[in-house]
Biotite code that builds the C-alpha atoms (Angstrom):
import biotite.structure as struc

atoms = struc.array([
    struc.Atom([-0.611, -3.688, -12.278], chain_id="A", res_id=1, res_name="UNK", atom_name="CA", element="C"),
    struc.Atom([-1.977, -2.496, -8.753], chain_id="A", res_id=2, res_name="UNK", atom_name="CA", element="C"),
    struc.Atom([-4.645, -0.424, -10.484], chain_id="A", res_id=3, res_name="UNK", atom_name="CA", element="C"),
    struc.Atom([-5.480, -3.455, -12.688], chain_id="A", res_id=4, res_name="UNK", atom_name="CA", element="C"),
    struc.Atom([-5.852, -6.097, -9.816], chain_id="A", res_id=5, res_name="UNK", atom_name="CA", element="C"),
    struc.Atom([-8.364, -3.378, -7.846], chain_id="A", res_id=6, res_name="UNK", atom_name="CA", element="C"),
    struc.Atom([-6.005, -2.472, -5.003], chain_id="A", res_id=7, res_name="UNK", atom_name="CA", element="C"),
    struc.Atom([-7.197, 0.687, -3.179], chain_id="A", res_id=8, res_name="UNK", atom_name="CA", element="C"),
    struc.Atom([-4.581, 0.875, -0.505], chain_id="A", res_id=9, res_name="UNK", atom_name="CA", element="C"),
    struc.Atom([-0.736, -0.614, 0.400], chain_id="A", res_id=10, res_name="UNK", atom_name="CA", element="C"),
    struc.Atom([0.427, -0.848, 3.437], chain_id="A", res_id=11, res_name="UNK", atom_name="CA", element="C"),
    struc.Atom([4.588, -0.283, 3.672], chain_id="A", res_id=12, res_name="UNK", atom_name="CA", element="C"),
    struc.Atom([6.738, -0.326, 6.236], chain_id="A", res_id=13, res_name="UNK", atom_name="CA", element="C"),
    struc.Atom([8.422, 2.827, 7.788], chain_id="A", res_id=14, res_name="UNK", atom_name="CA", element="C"),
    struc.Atom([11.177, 3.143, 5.940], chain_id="A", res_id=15, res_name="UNK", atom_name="CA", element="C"),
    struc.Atom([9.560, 2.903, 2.667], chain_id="A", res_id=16, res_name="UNK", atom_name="CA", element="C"),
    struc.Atom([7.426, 5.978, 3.498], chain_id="A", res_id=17, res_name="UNK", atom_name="CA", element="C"),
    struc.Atom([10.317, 8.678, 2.417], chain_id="A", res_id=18, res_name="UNK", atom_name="CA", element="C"),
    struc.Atom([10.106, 6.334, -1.125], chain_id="A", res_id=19, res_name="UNK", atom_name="CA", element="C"),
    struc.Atom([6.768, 6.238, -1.572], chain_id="A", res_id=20, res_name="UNK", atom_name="CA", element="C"),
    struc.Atom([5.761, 9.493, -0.546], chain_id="A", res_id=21, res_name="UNK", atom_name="CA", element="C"),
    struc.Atom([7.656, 10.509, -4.017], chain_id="A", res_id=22, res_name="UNK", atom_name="CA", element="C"),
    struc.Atom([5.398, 8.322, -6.095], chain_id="A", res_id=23, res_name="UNK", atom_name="CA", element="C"),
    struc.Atom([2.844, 10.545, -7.731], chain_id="A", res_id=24, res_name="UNK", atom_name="CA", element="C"),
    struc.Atom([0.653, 7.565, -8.055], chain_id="A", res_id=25, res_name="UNK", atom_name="CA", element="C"),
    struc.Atom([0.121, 7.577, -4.280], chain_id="A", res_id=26, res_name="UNK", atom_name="CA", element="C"),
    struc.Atom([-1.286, 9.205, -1.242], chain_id="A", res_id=27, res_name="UNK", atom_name="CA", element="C"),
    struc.Atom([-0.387, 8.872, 1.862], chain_id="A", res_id=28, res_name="UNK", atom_name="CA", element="C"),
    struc.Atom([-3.015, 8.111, 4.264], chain_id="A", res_id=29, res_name="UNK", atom_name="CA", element="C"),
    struc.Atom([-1.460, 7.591, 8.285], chain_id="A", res_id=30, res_name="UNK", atom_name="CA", element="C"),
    struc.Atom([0.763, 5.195, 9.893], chain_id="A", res_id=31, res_name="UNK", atom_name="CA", element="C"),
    struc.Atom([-0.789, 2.651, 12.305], chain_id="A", res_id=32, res_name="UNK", atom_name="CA", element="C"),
    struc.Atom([0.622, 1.974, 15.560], chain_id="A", res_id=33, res_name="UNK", atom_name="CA", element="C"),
    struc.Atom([-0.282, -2.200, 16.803], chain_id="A", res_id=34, res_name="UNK", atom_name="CA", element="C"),
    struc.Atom([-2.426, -2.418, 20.102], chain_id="A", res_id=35, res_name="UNK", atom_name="CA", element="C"),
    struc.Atom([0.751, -2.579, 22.637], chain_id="A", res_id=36, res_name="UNK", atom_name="CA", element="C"),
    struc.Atom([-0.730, -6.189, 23.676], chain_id="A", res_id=37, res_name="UNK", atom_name="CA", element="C"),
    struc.Atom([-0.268, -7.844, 20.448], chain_id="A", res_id=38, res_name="UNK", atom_name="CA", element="C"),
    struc.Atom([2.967, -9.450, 18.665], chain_id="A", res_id=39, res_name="UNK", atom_name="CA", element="C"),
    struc.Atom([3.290, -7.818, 15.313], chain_id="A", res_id=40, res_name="UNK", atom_name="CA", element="C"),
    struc.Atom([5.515, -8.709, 12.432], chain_id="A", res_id=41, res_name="UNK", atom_name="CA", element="C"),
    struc.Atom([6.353, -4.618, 11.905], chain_id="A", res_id=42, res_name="UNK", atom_name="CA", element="C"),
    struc.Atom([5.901, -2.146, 14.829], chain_id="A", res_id=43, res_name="UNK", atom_name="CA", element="C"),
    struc.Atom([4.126, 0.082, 12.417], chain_id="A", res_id=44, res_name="UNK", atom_name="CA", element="C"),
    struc.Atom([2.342, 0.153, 9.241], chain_id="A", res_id=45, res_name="UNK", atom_name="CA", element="C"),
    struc.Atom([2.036, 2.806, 6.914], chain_id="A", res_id=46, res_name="UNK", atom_name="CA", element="C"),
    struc.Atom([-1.035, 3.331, 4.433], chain_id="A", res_id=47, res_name="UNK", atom_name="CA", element="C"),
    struc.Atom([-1.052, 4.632, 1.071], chain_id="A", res_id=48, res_name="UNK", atom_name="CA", element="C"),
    struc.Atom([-3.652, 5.236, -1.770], chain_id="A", res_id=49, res_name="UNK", atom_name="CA", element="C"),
    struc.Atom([-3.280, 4.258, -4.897], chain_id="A", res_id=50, res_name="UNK", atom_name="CA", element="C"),
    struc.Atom([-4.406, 7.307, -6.670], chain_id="A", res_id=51, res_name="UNK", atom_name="CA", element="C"),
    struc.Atom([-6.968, 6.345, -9.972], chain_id="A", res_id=52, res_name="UNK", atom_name="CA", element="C"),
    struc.Atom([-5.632, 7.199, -13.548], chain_id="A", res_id=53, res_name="UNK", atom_name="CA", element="C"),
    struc.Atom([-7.884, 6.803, -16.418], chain_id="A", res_id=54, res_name="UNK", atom_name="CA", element="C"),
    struc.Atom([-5.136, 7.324, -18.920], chain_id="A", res_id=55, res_name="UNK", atom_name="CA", element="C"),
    struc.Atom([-2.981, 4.390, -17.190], chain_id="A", res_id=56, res_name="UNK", atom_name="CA", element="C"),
    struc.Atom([-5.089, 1.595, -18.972], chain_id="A", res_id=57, res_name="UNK", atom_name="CA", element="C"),
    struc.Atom([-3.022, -1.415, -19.897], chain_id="A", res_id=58, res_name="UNK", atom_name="CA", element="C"),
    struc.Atom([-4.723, -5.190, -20.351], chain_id="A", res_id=59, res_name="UNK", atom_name="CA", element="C"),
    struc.Atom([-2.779, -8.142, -18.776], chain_id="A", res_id=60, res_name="UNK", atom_name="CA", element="C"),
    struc.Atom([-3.630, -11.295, -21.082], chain_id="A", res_id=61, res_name="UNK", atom_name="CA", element="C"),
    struc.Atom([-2.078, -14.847, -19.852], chain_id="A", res_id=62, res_name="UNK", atom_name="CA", element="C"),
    struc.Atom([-0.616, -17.251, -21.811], chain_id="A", res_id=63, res_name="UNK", atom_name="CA", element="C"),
    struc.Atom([-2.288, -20.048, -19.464], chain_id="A", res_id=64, res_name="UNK", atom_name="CA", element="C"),
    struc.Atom([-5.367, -20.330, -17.412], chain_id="A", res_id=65, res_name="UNK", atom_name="CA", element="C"),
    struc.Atom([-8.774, -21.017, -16.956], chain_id="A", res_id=66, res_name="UNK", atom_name="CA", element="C"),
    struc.Atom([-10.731, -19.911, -20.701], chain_id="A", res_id=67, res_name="UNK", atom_name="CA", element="C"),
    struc.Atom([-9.442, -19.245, -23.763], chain_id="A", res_id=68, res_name="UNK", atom_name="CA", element="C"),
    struc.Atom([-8.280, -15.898, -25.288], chain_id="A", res_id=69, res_name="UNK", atom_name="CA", element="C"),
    struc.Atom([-11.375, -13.632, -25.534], chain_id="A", res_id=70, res_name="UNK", atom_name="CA", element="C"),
    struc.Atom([-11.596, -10.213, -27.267], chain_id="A", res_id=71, res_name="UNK", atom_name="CA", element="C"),
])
C-alpha cells in the first residue's frame, strides 16, 4: 500500500529499527538526532527507503468516493 500511495521514505522510531532493518522491502537510510534546542515528540528518528518493486503491482479500488468505477 506504501508503494501505491507514492511514499519514498518512513521515518520509525528506534526501536523499530532492529524490525525493519529485516524487511527486504526497505533500506535503511540514518537516524536523525533533533537540534538539542527543540522539544521533540521522539529523541530520534530513523529513515528508511521503501525499496521499488515492479512485480508488487496491486490496484486499490473504493467502494465510495469522489467518481465512479473506471477501467
Amino acid at each position: 500500500m506504501l508503494r501505491r500511495a507514492q511514499v519514498g521514505v518512513i521515518l520509525v522510531s528506534p526501536k523499530s529499527v532492529e524490525l525493519a532493518k529485516h524487511n527486504t522491502a526497505l533500506r535503511f537510510v540514518e537516524c536523525f538526532e533533533p537540534e538539542p534546542h527543540q522539544k521533540a515528540y521522539y529523541p530520534t528518528l530513523c529513515a528508511f527507503e521503501l525499496l521499488p518493486d515492479p512485480e508488487a503491482f496491486f490496484t486499490i479500488q473504493p467502494i465510495k468516493g469522489f467518481s465512479t468505477f473506471e477501467p
